[in-house]
N, C-alpha and C positions, 0 to 999 in steps of 0.2 A: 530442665526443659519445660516450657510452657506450651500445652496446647489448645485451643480454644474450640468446645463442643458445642455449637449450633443448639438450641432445640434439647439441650439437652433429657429434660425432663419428659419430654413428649412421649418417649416409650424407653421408658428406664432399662430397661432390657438391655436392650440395644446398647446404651452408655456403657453400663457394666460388662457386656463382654469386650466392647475395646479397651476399659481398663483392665482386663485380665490377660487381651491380649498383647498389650504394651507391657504389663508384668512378666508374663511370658516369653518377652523382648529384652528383659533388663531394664526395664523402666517401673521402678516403684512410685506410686502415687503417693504424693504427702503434702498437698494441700491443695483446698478447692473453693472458687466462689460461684456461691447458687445463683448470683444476681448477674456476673458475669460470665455464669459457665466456663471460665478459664480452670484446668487443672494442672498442677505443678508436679511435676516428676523428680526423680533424681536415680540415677545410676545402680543399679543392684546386682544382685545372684539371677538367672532365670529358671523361676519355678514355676508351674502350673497352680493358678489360685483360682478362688470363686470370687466375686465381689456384693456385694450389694448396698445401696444407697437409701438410706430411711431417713423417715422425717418424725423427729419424735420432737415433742414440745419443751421447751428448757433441758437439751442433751446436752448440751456444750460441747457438742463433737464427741462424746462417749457415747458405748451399745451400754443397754442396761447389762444388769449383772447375769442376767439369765441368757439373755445373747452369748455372752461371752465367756458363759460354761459352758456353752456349745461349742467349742475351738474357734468364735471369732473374735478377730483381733482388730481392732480399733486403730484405723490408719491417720483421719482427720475430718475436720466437721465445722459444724458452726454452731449457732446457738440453738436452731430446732432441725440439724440435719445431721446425720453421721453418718458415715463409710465405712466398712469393715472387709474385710477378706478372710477366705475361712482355707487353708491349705487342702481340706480333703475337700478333694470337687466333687464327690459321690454324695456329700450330706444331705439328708433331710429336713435338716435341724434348720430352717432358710425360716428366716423372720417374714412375715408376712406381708403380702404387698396391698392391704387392705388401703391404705392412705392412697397409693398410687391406681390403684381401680376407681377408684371414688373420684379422684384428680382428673383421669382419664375420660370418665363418662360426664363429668361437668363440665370439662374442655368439649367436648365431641356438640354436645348441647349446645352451648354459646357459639360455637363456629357456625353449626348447622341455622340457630337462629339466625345470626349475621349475612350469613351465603343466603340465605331465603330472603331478607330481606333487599339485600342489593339484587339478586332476578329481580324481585319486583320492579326495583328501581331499573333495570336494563331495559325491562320488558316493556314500561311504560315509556321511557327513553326513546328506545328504540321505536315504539309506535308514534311517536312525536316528531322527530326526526329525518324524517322518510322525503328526500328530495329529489323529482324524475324517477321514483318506484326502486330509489335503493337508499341504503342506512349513510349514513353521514357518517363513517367510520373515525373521520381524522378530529373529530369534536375530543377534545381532552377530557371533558366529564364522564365521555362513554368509553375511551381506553383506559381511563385510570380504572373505574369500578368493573370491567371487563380483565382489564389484569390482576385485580384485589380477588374477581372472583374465583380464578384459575390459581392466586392462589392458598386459596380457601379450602376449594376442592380438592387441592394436594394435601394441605391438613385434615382434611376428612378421611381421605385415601390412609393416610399414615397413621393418623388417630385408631381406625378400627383397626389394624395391622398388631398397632400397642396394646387394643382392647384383647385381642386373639392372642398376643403371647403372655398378658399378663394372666390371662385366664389358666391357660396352659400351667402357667408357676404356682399359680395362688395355692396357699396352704392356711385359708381366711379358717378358721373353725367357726366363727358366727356364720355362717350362709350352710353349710352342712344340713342335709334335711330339710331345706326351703325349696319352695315352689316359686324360683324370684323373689320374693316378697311373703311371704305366708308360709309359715311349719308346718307342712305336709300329716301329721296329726291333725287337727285343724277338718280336713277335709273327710268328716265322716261320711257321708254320703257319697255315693257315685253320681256321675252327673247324669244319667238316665233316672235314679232316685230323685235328685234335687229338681228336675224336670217334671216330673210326677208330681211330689209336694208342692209347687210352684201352680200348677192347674188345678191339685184337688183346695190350696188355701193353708196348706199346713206348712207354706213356708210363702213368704213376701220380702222384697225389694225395695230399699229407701235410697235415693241419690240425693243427699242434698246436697248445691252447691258449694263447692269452694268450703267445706265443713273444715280441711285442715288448715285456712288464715283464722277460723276462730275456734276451734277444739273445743272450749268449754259449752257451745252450741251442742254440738255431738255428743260429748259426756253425758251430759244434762238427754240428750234424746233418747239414748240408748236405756239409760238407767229407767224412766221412764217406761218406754215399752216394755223393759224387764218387768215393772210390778204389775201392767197389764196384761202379763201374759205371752207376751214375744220375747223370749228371749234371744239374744247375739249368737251369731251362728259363724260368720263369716263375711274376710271382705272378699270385693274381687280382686286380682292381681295387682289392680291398679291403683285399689285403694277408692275408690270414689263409689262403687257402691257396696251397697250396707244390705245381709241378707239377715229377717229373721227368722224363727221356727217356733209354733205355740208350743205352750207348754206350760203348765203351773206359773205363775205371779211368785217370783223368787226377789231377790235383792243383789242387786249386781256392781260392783264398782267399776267403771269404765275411764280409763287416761290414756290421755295424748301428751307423751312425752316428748317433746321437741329439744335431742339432745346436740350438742357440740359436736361430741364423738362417739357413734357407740361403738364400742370394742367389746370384746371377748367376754371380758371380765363383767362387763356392765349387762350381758342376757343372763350369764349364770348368777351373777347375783339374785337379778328379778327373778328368774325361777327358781330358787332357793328360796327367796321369800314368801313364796307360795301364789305368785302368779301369775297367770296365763297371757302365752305372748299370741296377740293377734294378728301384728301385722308389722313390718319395718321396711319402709321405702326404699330404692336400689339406690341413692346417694347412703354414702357411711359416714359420711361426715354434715355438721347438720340437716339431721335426717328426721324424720318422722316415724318413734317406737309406740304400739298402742299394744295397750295392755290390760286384761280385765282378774278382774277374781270376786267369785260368788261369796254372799254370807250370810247366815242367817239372822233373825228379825234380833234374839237373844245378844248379838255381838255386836261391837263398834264400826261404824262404819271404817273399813280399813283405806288407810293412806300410801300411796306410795313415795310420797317424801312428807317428811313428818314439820317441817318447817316451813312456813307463807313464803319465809325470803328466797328458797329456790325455785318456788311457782311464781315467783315474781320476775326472778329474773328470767326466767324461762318464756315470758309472754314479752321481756323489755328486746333480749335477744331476737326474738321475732319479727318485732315491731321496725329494729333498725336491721334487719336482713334482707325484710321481706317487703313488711309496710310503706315506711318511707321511702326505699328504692322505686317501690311500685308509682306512686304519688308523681315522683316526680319524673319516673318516664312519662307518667301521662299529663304532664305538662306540657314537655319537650313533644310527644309527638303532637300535642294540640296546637302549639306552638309552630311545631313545623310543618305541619296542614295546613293554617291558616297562612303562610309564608309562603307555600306550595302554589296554593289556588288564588295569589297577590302576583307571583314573579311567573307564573305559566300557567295560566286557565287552560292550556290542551291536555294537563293532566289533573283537572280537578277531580276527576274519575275517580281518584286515589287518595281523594280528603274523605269519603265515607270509608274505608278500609280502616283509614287513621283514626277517625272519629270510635271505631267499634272497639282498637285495642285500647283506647281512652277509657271508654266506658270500663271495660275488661279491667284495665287495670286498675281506675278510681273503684268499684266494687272490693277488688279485690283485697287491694290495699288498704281500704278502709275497715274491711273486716277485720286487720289484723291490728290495724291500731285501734280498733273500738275495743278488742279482746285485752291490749297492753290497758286501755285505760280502764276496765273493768276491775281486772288481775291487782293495780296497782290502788282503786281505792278499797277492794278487799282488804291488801296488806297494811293499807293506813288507818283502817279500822281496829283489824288485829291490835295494832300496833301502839294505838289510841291507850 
């Protein structure tokens, strides 16, 4: 038996208890495709199982070996996805849905960008439109993007639904003791103290722009105020601004680590090696890890990756993620402004909107490939 799940991926949750309730029917699961959400069953015993669906990089449809001394058994998969089921439905032992949280809130993001920008486009439509003091409903460009919206907004509705049950399950160990974003250590002071300090001077606020498309900016700042006498204190939840506290001219190493994936293993490591985690972004997957540790005048300045070619690729990674993406939206929406205010001057209103997220993004973007061309004639010198 073939049956074909919709959306699957959209709240994993959900997948997984219909195949344990099709298990529980006599339908055993034994192969699946993630591009077509089709699942294949075949005939069984009916037991009570759990299921759960992970996306692990070069699995080839197997759980690793620790999964699978937890009693899960490895039903079918693909090159970076596996399936397993585990017969005691009580377990704790549940692999982590850290991929599918991260999946979730970047879906949730992109939709809501999308939906926001088609209102716009409705709204300005709509005021365009207007024949005898009512909407011109029966125009195809304003039912299509009126039905795309609705349903958009059902993906929103269902999105946060996924975000609330995956919350519910997560058994993430890296977020444990985080304030969102921030290790709750971290926050010495109370905020009626840091209020205080803030008026008497014994603590100050830096916001520089967009500092995470260029990192080595911020490294370079913080270290910096450190031999002056400010030392790093604290971001805000959101990462954008920068608090410091005086204090003795010390020597401070400050990284922005722009990783792949950070997992588990990858914070215990850094604090293992002695240090201090400042901040990690609510995406888990390339996400933004900042990390500092003190030293004194006597020792080397310490490194947190000991080789140029990982800070290289670390800034090239960026560059086509983030940089070049950026770029070339802000071509298309310059593009499509200039198109805008050719084929309807009754919405040119909405070529300055266009023009600001240009700007926005030509900045942005450029910061990040000025950092990739920085980073890479560094490593060509090394290299030299």
């Amino acid at each position: 038996m073939k049956k074909f799940i919709p959306f699957w991926f959209w709240d994993v949750t959900v997948t997984e208890k219909k195949l344990a309730a099709l298990h529980s029917s006599g339908y055993h699961l034994t192969d699946f495709s993630p591009l077509s959400g089709i699942f294949t069953f075949e005939e069984g015993e009916k037991t009570d199982v759990i299921y759960r669906i992970c996306r692990l990089k070069n699995c080839g449809g197997e759980a690793p070996k620790g999964v699978a001394a937890n009693g899960w058994v490895s039903v079918c998969g693909s090159r970076n996805f596996y399936i397993a089921y585990n017969p005691d439905t009580e377990t704790k032992n549940i692999p982590s849905y850290k991929f599918w949280q991260t999946f979730n809130r970047v879906s949730i993001l992109v939709v809501l960008f999308v939906f926001c920008y088609f209102l716009g486009f409705l709204s300005g439509f709509g005021g365009s439109a207007v024949e005898g003091g009512r909407f011109v409903l029966e125009k195809p460009e304003f039912l299509s993007a009126a039905a795309l919206e609705i349903l958009l907004l059902i993906l929103l509705i269902w999105g946060w639904k996924a975000n609330k049950n995956l919350s519910k399950t997560s058994a993430d160990l890296g977020l444990k003791g985080f304030v969102k974003t921030i290790p709750r250590e971290n926050f010495i002071y109370t905020k009626e103290e840091e209020k205080q300090m803030l008026k008497s001077g014994q603590m100050i606020k830096k916001v520089p722009l967009g500092w995470f498309y260029a990192p080595d900016t911020a490294e370079k700042m913080v270290e910096e105020m450190a031999q002056k006498g400010w030392k790093f204190y604290r971001f805000d939840e959101m990462g954008v601004t920068f608090y410091f506290i005086k204090s003795q001219p010390c020597r401070l190493k400050f990284v922005v680590d722009y990783q792949g994936e950070a997992s588990d293993d990858y914070y215990l490591q850094g604090k293992d090696d002695g240090w201090k985690l400042e901040f990690t972004s609510i995406m888990r997957t390339m996400c933004f890890v900042v990390w500092s540790k003190e030293y004194s005048e006597k020792d080397e300045c310490p490194e947190f990756y000991t080789d140029n070619a990982t800070m290289y690729k670390r800034a090239q990674r960026m560059a086509f993620t983030l940089g070049i993406p950026m770029l070339l939206f802000a071509v298309f929406a310059l593009v499509f402004s200039v198109i805008l205010s050719i084929n309807d001057p009754e919405l040119i209103w909405l070529v300055p909107i266009y023009l600001l997220f240009v700007a926005e993004f030509v900045l942005f973007g450029s910061k990040s490939i000025g950092f990739y061309l920085r980073m890479r004639k560094k490593h060509n010198q090394n290299n030299s």
